[in-house]
Backbone as JSON Lines, residues from 0, in Angstrom:
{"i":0,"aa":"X","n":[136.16,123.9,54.95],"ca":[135.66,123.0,55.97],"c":[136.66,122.95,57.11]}
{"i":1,"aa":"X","n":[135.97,123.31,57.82],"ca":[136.92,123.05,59.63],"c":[137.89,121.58,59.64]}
{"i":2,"aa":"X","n":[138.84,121.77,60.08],"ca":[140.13,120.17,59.99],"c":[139.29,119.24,60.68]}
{"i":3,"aa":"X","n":[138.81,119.56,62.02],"ca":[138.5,118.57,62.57],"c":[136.9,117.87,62.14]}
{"i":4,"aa":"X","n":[136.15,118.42,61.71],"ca":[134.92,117.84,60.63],"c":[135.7,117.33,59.62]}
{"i":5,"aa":"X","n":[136.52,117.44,58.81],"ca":[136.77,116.54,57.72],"c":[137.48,115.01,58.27]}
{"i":6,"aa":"X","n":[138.54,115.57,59.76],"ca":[138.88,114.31,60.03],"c":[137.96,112.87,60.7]}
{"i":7,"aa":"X","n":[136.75,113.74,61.28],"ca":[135.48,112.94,61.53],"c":[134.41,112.82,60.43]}
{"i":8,"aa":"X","n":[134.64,112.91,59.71],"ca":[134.01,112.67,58.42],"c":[134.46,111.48,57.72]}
{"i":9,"aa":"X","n":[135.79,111.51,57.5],"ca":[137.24,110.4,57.15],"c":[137.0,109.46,57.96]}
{"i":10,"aa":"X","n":[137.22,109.62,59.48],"ca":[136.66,108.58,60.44],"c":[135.49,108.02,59.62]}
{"i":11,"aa":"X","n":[134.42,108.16,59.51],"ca":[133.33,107.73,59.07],"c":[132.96,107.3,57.98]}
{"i":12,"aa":"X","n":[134.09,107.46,57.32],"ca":[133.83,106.39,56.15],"c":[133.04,107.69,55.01]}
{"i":13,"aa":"X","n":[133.14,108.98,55.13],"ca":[132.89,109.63,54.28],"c":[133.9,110.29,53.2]}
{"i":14,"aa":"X","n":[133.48,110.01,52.14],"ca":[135.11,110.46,51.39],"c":[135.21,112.54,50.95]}
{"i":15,"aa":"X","n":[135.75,112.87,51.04],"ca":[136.17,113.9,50.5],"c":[137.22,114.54,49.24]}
{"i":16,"aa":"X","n":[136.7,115.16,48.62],"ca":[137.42,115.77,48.16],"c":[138.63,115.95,47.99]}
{"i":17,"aa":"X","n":[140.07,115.24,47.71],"ca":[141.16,116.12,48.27],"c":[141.88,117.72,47.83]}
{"i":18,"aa":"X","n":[141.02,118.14,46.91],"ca":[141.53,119.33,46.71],"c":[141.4,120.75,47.57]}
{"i":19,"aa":"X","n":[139.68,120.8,47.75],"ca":[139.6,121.77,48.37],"c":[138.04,120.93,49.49]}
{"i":20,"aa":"X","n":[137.92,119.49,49.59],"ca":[136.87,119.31,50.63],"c":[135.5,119.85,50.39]}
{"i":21,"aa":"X","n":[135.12,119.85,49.33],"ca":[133.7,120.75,48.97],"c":[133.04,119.4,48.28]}
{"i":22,"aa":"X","n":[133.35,118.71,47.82],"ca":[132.64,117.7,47.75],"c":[133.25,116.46,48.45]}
{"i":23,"aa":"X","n":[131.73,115.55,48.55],"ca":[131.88,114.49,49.24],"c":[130.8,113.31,48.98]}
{"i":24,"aa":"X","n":[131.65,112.11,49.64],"ca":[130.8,110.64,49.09],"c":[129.95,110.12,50.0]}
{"i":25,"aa":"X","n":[128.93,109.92,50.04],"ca":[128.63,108.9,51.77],"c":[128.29,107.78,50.96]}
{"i":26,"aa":"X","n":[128.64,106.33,51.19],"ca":[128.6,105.21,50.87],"c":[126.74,104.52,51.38]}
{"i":27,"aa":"X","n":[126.21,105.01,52.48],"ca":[125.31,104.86,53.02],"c":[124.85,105.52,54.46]}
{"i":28,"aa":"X","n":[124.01,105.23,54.74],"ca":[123.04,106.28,55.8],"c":[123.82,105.97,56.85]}
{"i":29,"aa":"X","n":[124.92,105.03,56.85],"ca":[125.53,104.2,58.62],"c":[126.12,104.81,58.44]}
{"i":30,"aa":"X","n":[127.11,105.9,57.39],"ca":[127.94,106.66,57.1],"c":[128.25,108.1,58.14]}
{"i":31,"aa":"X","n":[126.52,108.42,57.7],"ca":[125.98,109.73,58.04],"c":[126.16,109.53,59.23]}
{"i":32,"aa":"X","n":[125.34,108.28,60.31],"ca":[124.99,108.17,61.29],"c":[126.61,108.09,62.6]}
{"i":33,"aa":"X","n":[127.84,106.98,61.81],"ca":[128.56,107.62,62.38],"c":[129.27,108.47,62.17]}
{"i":34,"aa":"X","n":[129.24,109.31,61.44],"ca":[129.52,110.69,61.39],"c":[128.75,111.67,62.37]}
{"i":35,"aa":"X","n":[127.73,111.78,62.36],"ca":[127.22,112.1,63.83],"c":[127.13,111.77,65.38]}
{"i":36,"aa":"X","n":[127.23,110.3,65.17],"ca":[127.92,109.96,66.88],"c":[129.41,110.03,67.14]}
{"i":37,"aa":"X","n":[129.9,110.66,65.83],"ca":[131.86,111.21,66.26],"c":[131.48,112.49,66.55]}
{"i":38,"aa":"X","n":[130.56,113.45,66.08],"ca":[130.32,114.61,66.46],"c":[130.37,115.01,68.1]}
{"i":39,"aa":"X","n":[128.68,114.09,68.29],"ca":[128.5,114.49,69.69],"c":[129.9,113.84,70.84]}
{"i":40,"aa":"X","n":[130.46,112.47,70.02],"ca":[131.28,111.91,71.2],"c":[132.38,113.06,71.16]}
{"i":41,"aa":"X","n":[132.83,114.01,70.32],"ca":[133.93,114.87,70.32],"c":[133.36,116.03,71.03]}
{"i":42,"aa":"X","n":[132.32,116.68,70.95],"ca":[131.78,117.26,72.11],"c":[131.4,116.74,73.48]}
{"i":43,"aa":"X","n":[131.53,116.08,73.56],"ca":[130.95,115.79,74.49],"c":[132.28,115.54,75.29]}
{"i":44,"aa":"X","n":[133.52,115.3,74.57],"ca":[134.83,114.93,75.18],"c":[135.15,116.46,75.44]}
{"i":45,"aa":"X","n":[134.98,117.52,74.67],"ca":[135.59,118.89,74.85],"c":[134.55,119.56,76.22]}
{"i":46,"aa":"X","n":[133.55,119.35,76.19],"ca":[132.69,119.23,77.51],"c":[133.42,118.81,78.79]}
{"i":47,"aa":"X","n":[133.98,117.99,78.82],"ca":[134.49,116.66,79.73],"c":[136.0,117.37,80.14]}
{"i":48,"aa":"X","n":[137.03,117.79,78.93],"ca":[138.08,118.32,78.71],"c":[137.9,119.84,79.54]}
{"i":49,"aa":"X","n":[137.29,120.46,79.31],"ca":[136.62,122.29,79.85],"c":[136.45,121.92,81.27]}
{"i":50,"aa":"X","n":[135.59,120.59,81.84],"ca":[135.31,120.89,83.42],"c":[133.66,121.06,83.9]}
{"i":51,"aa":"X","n":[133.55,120.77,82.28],"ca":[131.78,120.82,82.36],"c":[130.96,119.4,82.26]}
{"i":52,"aa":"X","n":[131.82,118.83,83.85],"ca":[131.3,117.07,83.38],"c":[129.79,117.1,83.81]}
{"i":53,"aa":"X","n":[129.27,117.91,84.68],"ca":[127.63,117.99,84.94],"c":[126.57,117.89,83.71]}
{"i":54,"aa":"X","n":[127.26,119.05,82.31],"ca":[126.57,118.52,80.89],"c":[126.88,116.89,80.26]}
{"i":55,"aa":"X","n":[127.25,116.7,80.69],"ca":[127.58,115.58,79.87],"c":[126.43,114.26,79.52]}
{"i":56,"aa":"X","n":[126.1,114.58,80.88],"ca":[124.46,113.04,81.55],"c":[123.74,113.79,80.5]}
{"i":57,"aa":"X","n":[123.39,114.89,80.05],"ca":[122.29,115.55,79.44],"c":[122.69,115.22,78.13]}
{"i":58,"aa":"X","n":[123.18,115.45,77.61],"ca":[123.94,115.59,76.34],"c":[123.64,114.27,75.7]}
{"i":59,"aa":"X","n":[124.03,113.29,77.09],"ca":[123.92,112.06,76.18],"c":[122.57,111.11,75.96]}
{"i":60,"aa":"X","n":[121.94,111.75,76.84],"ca":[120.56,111.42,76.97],"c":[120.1,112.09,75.64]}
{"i":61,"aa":"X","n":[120.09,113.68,75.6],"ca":[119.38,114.11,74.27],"c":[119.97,112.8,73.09]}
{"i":62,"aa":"X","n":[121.07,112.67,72.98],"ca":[121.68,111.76,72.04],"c":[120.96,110.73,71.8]}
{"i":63,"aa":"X","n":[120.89,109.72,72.43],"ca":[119.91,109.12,72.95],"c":[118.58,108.84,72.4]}
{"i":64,"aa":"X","n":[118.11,109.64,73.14],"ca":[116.58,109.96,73.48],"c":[115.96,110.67,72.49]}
{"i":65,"aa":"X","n":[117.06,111.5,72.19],"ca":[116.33,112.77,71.02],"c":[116.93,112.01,69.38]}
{"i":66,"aa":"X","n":[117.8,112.04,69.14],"ca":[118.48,111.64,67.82],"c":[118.97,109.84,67.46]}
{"i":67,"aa":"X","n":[118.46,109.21,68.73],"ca":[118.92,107.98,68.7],"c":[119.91,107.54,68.23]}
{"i":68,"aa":"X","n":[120.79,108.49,68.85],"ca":[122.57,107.93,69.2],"c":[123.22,106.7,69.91]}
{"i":69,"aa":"X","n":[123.34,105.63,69.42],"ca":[123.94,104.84,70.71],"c":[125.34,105.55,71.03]}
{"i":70,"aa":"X","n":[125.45,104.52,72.12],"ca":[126.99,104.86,72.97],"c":[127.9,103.98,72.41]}
């Protein structure tokens, strides 16, 4: 598993594994959910970071709009 998914995973209140990260706990669905709004907010910062602030309005709208992400 990629470092930075396990450390937004951890953020989120998802437990892992400590041996090798192949298994994992989610306590509940708010788990999952912020585990996915650390996703897009970490893209959306490496977006922001690159120089590509024009994606960003979009991004967060799909978030939004499409996956019902709050901010």
């Amino acid at each position: 598993m990629n470092e930075r998914i396990r450390e937004l995973a951890e953020q989120a209140g998802i437990s892992l594994s400590q041996k090798d990260y192949s298994y994992y706990w989610v306590e509940s669905a708010e788990d999952i959910e912020k585990f996915a709004e650390l996703i897009i907010k970490d893209c959306v910062d490496t977006l922001e970071f690159h120089g590509f602030e024009d994606a960003v309005p979009y991004i967060k709208w799909m978030a939004t709009n499409k996956l019902g992400v709050e901010e």
